[in-house]
N, C-alpha and C positions, 0 to 999 in steps of 0.2 A: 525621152532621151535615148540615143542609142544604146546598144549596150559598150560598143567599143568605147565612146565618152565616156559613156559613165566607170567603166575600167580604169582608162587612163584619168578621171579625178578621183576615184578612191587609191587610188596609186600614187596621187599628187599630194591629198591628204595625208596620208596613213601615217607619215613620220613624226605627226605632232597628237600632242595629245589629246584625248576626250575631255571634252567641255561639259559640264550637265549642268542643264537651268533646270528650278521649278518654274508653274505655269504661274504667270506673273513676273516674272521675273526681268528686268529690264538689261537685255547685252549691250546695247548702244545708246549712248542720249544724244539729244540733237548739239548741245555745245561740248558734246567731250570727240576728239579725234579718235576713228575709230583703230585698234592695235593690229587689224588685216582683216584677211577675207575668212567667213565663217560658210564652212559647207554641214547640213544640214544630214546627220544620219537617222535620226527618228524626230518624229514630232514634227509642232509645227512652229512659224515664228511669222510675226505681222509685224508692219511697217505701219509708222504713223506719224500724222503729226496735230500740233494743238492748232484746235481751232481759236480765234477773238474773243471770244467766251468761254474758252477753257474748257469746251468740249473735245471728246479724239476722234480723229474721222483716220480708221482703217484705211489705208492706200492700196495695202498688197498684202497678202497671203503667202509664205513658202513653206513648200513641204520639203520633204525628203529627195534629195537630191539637188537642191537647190543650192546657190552661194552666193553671197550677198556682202558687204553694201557693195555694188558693182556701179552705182554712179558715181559715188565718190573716189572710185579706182579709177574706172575709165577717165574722168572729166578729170580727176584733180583739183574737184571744187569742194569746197568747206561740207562736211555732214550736216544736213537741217534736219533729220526725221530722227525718229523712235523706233528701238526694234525690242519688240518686246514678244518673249515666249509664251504664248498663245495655247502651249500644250509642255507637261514636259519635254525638255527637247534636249538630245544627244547632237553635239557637234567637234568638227576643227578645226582649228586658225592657221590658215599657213600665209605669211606675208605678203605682201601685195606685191610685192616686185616679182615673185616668184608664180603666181599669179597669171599675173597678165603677159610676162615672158611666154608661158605655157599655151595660152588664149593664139600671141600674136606668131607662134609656132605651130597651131594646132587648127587648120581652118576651120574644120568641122565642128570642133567644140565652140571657135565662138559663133558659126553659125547657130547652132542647137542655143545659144545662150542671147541672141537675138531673137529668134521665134519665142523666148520665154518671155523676153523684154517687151515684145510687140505683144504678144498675147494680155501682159499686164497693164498693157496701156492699153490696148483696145475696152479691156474689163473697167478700165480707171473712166476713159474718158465715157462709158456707155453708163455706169454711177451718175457722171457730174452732169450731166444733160439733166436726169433727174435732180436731182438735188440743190439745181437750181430755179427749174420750173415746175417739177413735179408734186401731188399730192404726197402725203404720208405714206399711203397707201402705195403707192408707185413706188420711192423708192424704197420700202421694203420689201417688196416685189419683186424690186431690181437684185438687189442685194442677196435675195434668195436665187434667184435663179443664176446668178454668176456663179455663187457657190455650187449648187445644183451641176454647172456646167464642167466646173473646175474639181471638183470632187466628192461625184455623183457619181454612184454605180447603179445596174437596174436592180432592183427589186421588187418580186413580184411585176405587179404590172405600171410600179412605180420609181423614182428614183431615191435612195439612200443618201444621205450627203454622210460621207464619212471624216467629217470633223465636228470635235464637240462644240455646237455654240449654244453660247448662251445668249437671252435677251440682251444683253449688255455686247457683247459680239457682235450683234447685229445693228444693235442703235448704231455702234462705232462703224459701222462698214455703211447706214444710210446717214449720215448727218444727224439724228434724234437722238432725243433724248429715252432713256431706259423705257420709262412708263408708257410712253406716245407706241415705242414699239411693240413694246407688251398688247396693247392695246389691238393693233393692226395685227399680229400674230393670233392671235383669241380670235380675231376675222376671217379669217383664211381656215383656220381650224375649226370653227361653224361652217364653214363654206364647205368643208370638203376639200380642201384644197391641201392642208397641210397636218400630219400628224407627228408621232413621236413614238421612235422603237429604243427604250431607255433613253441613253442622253444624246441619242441623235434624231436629226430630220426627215422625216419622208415627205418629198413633195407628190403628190398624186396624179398632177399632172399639167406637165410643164408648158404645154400650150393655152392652157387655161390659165397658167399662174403669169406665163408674158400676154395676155389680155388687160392684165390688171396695170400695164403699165406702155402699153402702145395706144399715141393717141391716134 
């Protein structure tokens, strides 16, 4: 994001107050209307919804700088998803009218806020390819290396994902369940492929980790 956006929405924001979730903590449900637009100053916040069987399939990741729900702004259609704080997370709500005023006066920002949209769908739709044909293995693969792309810094001769996940993080972002991921994680980490510097990720290397999921 540029920096002049990102100016003029901490300047958009600033009027209302600080929001603080713990991690777990659920801002949105899919049947309650959401109270406005939530911008994102620390932390993170994931989007979801239930799957048939009562599993959560991860759709979307935001970090910092991010503001959200933006389809239910834009479209004016009913909230169906879950937003649930994924990390402690500091935010604030400024009303949706006020909002999208801002957006349909500001070309740039809502440029910058479509490359975010399209970025998220690109990420979404390269998941569900897996997840409906793929092995286990694949789409944890998949799921790691989005992350990996999304917020991954280099380290050493590797990449960092600087967000804490956990097993459970993960099943949620491929379609599996806890164990099944666990499971394929323990594989990757014999491989070589993936280790752990505290509670984060290092992938080792990420042309051999999309191997594991390009047929």
């Amino acid at each position: 994001m540029s920096d002049l956006v990102t100016t003029q929405l901490l300047r958009l924001f600033r009027p209302f107050p600080v929001l603080k979730y713990c991690k777990g903590e659920t801002l949105i449900r899919s049947e309650d209307p959401p109270l406005g637009i939530y911008y994102i100053y620390s932390g993170y916040v994931r989007m979801y919804s239930l799957l048939a069987d009562g599993r959560e399939l991860t759709l979307n990741i935001f970090r910092p700088g991010a503001y959200f729900p933006m389809i239910w702004a834009i479209t004016s259609s009913p909230n169906i998803y879950y937003y649930q704080a994924l990390t402690e997370v500091r935010l604030r709500r400024a009303p949706k009218n006020l909002v999208l005023s801002y957006l349909q006066s500001h070309p740039d920002a809502l440029f910058v806020l479509t490359q975010r949209i399209l970025t998220g769908l690109d990420s979404l739709l390269s998941r569900l390819q897996h997840l409906f044909s793929g092995s286990a293995s694949a789409r944890v693969a998949t799921a790691l290396h989005i992350c990996a792309l999304r917020f991954g810094s280099p380290y050493r001769s590797s990449v960092l994902i600087r967000l804490p996940l956990t097993h459970q993080d993960i099943a949620h972002l491929s379609g599996l369940t806890r164990e099944t991921t666990s499971i394929e994680l323990k594989k990757l980490e014999k491989e070589g492929l993936l280790a752990r510097r505290r509670r984060l990720l290092v992938v080792k290397s990420l042309s051999r980790l999309e191997s594991k999921f390009q047929v």
